[in-house]
C-alpha positions in Angstrom: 0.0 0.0 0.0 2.7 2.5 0.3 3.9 2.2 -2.8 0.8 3.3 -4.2 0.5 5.5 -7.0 -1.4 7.3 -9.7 -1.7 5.9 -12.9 -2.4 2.3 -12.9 -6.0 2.1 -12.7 -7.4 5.9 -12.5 -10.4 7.1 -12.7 -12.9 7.1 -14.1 -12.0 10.0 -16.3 -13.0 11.5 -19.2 -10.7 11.9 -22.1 -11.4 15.8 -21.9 -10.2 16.2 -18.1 -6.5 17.6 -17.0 -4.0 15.1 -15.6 -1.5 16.8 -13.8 -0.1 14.1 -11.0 3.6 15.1 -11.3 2.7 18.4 -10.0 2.6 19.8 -6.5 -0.4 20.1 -3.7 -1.4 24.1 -5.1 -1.2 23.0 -8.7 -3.2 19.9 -8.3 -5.6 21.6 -6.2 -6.1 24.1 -9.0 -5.9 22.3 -12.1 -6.4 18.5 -11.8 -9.6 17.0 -13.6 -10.6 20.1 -14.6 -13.1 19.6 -17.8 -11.5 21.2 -20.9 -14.6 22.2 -22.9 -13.9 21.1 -26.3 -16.8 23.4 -27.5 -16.7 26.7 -25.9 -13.2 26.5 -24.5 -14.3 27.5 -21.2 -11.4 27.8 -18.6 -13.5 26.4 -15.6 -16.0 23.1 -15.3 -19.4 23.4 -17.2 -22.4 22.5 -14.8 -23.5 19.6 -16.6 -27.4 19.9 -15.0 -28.5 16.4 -16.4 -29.7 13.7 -14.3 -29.5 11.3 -17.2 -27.1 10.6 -20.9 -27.7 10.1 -24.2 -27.3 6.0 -24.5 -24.5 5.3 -27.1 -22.3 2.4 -28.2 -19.5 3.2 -25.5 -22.9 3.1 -23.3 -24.1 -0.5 -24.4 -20.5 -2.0 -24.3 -20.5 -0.5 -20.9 -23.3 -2.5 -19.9 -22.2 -5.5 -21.5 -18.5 -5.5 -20.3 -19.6 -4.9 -16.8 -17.9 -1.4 -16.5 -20.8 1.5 -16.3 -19.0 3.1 -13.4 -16.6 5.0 -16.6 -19.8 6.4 -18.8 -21.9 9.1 -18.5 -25.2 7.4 -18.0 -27.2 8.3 -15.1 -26.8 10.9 -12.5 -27.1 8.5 -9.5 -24.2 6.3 -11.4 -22.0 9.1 -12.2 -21.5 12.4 -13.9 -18.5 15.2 -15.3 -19.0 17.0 -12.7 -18.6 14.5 -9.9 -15.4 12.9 -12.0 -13.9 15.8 -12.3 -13.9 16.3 -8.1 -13.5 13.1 -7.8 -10.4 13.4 -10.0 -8.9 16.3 -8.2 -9.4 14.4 -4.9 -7.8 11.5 -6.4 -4.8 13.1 -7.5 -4.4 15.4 -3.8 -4.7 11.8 -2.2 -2.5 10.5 -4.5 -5.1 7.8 -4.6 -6.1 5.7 -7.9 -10.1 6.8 -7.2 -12.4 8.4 -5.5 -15.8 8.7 -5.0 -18.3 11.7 -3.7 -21.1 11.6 -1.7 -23.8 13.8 -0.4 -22.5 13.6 3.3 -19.4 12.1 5.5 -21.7 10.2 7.6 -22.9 8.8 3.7 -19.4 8.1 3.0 -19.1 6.5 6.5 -21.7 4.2 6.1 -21.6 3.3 2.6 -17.6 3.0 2.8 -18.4 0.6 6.2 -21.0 -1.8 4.7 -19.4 -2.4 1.7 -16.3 -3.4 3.2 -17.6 -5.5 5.5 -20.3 -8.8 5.5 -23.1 -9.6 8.0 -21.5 -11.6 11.1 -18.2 -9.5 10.6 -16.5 -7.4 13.1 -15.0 -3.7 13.1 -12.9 -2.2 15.7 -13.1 1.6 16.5 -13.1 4.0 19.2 -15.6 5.7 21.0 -13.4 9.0 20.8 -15.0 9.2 16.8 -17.0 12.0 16.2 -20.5 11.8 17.5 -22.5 10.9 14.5 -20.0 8.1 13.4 -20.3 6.8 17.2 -23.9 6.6 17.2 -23.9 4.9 13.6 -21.4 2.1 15.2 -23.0 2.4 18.6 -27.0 2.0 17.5 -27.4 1.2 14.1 -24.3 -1.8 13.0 -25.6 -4.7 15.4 -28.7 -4.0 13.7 -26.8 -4.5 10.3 -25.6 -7.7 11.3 -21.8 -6.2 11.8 -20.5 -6.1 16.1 -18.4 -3.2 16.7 -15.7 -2.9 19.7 -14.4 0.9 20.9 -10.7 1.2 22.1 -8.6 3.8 22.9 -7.9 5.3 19.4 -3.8 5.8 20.5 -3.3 2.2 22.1 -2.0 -0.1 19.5 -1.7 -3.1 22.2 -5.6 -2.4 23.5 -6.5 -2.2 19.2 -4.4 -5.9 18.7 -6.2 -7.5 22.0 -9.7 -6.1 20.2 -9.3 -7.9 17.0 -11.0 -11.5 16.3 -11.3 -13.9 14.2 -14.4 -12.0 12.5 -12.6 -8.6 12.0 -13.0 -7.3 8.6 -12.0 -3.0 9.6 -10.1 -0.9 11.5 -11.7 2.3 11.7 -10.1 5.4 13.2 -9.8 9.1 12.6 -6.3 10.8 12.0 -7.1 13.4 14.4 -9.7 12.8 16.8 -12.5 15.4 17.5 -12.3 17.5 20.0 -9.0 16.5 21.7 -6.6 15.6 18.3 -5.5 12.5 19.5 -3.1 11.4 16.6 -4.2 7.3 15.6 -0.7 5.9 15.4 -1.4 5.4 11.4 2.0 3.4 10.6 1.3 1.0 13.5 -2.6 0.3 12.5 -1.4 -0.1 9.1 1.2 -2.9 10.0 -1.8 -4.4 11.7 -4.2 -4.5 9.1 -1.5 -6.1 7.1 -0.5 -8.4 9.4 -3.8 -9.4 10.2 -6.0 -9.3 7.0 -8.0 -6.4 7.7 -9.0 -2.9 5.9 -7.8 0.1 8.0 -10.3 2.6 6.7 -9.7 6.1 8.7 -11.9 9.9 8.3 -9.2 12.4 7.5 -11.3 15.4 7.8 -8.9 17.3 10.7 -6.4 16.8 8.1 -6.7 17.1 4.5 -4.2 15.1 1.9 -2.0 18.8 2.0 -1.4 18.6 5.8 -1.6 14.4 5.3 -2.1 11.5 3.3 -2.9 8.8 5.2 -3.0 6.2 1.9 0.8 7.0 2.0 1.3 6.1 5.7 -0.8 2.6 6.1 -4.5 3.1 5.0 -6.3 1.5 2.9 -9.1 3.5 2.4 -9.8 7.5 3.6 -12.9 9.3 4.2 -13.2 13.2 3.9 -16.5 15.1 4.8 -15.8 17.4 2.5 -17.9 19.8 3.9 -15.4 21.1 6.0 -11.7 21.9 4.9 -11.7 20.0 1.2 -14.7 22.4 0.3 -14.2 25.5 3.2 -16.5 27.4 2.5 -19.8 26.5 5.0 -22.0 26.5 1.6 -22.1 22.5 1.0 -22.4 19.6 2.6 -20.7 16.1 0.9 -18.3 13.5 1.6 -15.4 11.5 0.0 -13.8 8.1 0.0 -10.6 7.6 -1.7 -8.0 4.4 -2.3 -6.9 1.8 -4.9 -9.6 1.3 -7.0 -10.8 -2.6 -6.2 -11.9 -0.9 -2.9 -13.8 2.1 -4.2 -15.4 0.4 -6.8 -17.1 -1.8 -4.4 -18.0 1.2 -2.2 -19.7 3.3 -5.4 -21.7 -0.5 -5.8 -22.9 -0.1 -2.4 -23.3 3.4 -2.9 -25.4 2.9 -5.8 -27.9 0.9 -3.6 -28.0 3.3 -0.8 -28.5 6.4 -3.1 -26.6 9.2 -1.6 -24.8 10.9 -4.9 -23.8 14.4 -5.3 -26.2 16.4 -7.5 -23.7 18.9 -10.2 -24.3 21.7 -8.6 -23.0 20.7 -5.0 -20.0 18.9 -7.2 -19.0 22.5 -9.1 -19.1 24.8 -5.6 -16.6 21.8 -3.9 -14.7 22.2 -7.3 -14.1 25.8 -6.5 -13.2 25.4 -3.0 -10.7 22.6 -3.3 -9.1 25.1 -6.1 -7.8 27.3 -3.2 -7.5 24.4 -0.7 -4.0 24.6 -0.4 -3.5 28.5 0.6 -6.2 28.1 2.9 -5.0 25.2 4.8 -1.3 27.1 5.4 -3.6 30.1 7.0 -5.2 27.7 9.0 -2.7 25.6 10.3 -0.3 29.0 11.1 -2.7 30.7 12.8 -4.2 27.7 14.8 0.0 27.1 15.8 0.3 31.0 17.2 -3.0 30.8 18.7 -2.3 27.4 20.6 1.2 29.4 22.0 -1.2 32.7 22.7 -3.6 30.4 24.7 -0.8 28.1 26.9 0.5 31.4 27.8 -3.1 32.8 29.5 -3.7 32.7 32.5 -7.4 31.9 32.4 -6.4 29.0 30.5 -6.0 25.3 32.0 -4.4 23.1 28.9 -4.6 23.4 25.6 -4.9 20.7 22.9 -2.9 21.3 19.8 -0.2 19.0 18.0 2.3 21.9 18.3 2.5 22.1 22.2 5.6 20.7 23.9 3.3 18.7 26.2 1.7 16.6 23.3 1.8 12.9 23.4 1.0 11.5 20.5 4.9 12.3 18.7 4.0 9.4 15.9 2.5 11.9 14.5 5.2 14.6 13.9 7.0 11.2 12.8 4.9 11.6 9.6 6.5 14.8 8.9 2.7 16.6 8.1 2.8 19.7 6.3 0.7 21.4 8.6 -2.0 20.1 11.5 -5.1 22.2 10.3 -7.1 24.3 11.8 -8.5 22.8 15.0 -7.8 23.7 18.5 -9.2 22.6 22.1 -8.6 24.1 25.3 -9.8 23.8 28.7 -10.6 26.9 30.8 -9.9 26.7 34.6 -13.3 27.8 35.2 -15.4 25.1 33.4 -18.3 24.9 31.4 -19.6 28.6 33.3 -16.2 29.8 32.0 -16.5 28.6 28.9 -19.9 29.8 28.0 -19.0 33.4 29.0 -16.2 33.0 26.6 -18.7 32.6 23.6 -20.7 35.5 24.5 -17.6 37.6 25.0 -16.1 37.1 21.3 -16.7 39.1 18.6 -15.1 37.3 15.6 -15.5 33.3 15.7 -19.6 32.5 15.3 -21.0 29.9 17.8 -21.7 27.2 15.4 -21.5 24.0 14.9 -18.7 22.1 11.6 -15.4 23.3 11.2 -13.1 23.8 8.3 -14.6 27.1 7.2 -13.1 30.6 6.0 -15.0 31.8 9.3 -13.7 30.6 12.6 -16.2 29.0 14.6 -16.4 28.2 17.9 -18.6 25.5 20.4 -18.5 23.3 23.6 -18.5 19.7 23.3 -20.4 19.3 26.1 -23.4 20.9 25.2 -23.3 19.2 21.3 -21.1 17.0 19.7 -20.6 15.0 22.8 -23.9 16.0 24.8 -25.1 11.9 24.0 -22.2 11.3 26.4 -22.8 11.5 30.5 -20.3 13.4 31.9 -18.3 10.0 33.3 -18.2 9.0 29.6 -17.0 12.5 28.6 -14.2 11.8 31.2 -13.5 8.9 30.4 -12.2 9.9 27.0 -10.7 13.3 28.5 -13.0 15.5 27.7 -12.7 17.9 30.8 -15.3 20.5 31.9 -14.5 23.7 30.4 -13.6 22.2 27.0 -13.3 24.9 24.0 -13.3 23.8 20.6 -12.0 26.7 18.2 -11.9 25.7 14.7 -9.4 29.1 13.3 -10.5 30.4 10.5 -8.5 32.3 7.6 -8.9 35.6 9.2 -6.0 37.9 10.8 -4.1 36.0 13.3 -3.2 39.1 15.2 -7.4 40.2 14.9 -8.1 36.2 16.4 -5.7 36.6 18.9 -6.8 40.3 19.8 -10.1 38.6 19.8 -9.3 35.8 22.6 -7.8 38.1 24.6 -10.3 41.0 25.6 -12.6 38.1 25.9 -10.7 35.4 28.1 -9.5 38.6 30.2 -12.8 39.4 31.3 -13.8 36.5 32.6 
């Protein structure tokens, strides 16, 4: 798996998209699978508002040879405009394919029960974000799959969890809220060793911070609706790997129905075009205000991959060009403290998602993790007072500026 690379089995692709794989992150963001208009020459991707093709020869071979996924035929099946995200996703992953969907938690599931059979096994961790837990938690047993939560950064707790039955390791690459780094290399030796798919969500860090295809994984999931897109103005998800696995994923995806319409697909295209200048504002203002926020005095610990104090060092192993956006911290006087702090601020907006121009800002323990009682919240370190600041793109100095007048007068 890590010698993966473009070029042996992309796609699909249409013969009119741009291939530009020997290229770096900014250039790929920018120009790979673009759709060269033959007709009009247009620099950027035509909406292609169709939800079904003209059947022709290539259509009925397509059928017959068993390979429909690589014509335009229906909308549900596959369109330009999804291909050429798709592509550009591909090519950032440095992945053989891709395929969108009209949610993460979509890509979650779909990506989970196609890689897995009734009576089989995954092993996760209960530190996943909050819809993924409740899929695992409430809705596999039903689906015939059991599902066992371990500490996300124990490799010898993940081993003793696998049985005969385990088909998937799923983890995240940064854990939400408290970035726990999954030790990547070691779960991918695992899988290996063992037999198993290591399918992880990548959405704290996107493939110009990380690609985690190039460190173990087999497959990884993006909701795009966060960094990959950035923009708070659409909602979809991604699954990326060698193409054996995501062609059996788009099958089940087929089934379950959740496709990106053209529209959705041509906003992401724009986003992902500036993806990788936006993801160097992010991650270097999110470093300065981790250092402001260790340094205040109303502040108890702060959770950022930069610190001196953080644990997880496999992950600076991996040599990431950047850890994103995301920062938690706790304030010494808990959740009263905390909620003070969001009144106080003037710049981030108290919402919910992440990964947006805008910073935003929200307490765990009032709604990503409010399914949790507060022993369960401890349990996976969530501490009273918990802050978790997604940094946006604006001025570090106006962020910081920001914090400051607002953590001061509490």
């Amino acid at each position: 798996m890590n010698t993966l690379r473009r070029g042996r089995v992309p796609g699909p692709r249409l013969s009119q998209q741009r291939v530009v794989d020997d290229t770096g992150t900014s250039t790929r963001s920018v120009h790979a699978g673009t759709y060269e208009d033959p007709v009009t020459g247009a620099v950027g991707t035509p909406v292609f508002q169709t939800s079904t093709f003209t059947f022709t020869e290539d259509t009925y071979e397509a059928f017959d040879q068993g390979h429909i996924r690589d014509v335009p035929i229906y909308g549900r099946y596959g369109s330009p405009n999804q291909w050429v995200v798709q592509e550009k996703l591909a090519s950032l992953e440095n992945a053989e394919s891709a395929v969108l969907f009209s949610s993460g938690m979509a890509a979650i599931t779909t990506t989970l029960l196609a890689l897995t059979n009734r009576g089989g096994h995954i092993v996760s961790s209960r530190d996943v974000y909050g819809g993924t837990f409740n899929l695992l938690r409430e809705d596999m047993h039903q689906l015939g799959r059991e599902v066992t939560f371990t500490d996300p950064v124990d490799i010898d707790a993940i081993r003793a969890a696998v049985r005969d039955n385990t088909q998937v390791l799923f983890f995240e690459t940064l854990t939400n809220p408290l970035l726990k780094a999954a030790p990547l290399v070691e779960l991918g030796r695992l899988a290996r060793e063992k037999n198993l798919l290591l399918v992880v969500d990548g959405t704290f860090l996107p493939p110009v911070c990380l690609r985690a295809l190039e460190h173990g994984a087999h497959i990884v999931i993006h909701s795009a609706t966060k960094y990959l897109n950035g923009h708070s103005d659409v909602t979809a998800g991604v699954a990326a790997g060698p193409r054996k696995y995501v062609d059996r994923i788009w099958a089940q995806l087929l089934k379950f129905g959740g496709s990106l319409d053209a529209m959705m697909c041509f906003l992401l295209e724009r986003g992902l075009k500036t993806l990788a200048l936006r993801m160097r504002q992010h991650s270097e203002s999110a470093v300065a205000i981790a250092e402001f926020l260790a340094g205040h005095s109303a502040v108890h610990r702060v959770h950022h991959p930069s610190r001196p104090d953080y644990p997880y060092t496999w992950l600076h192993e991996m040599r990431p060009d950047g850890f994103g956006g995301m920062v938690a911290f706790e304030l010494g006087g808990g959740d009263e403290a905390a909620l003070k702090l969001m009144d106080r601020l003037r710049i981030p907006v108290v919402a919910t998602s992440l990964g947006g121009v805008e910073s935003l800002i929200s307490l765990p323990f009032n709604t990503s993790h409010s399914f949790l009682t507060e022993r369960q919240r401890a349990e996976v370190g969530i501490a009273p007072g918990l802050v978790r600041f997604s940094v946006g793109i604006e001025d570090t100095s106006d962020l910081v500026t920001d914090l400051d007048q607002a953590l001061s007068s509490l």
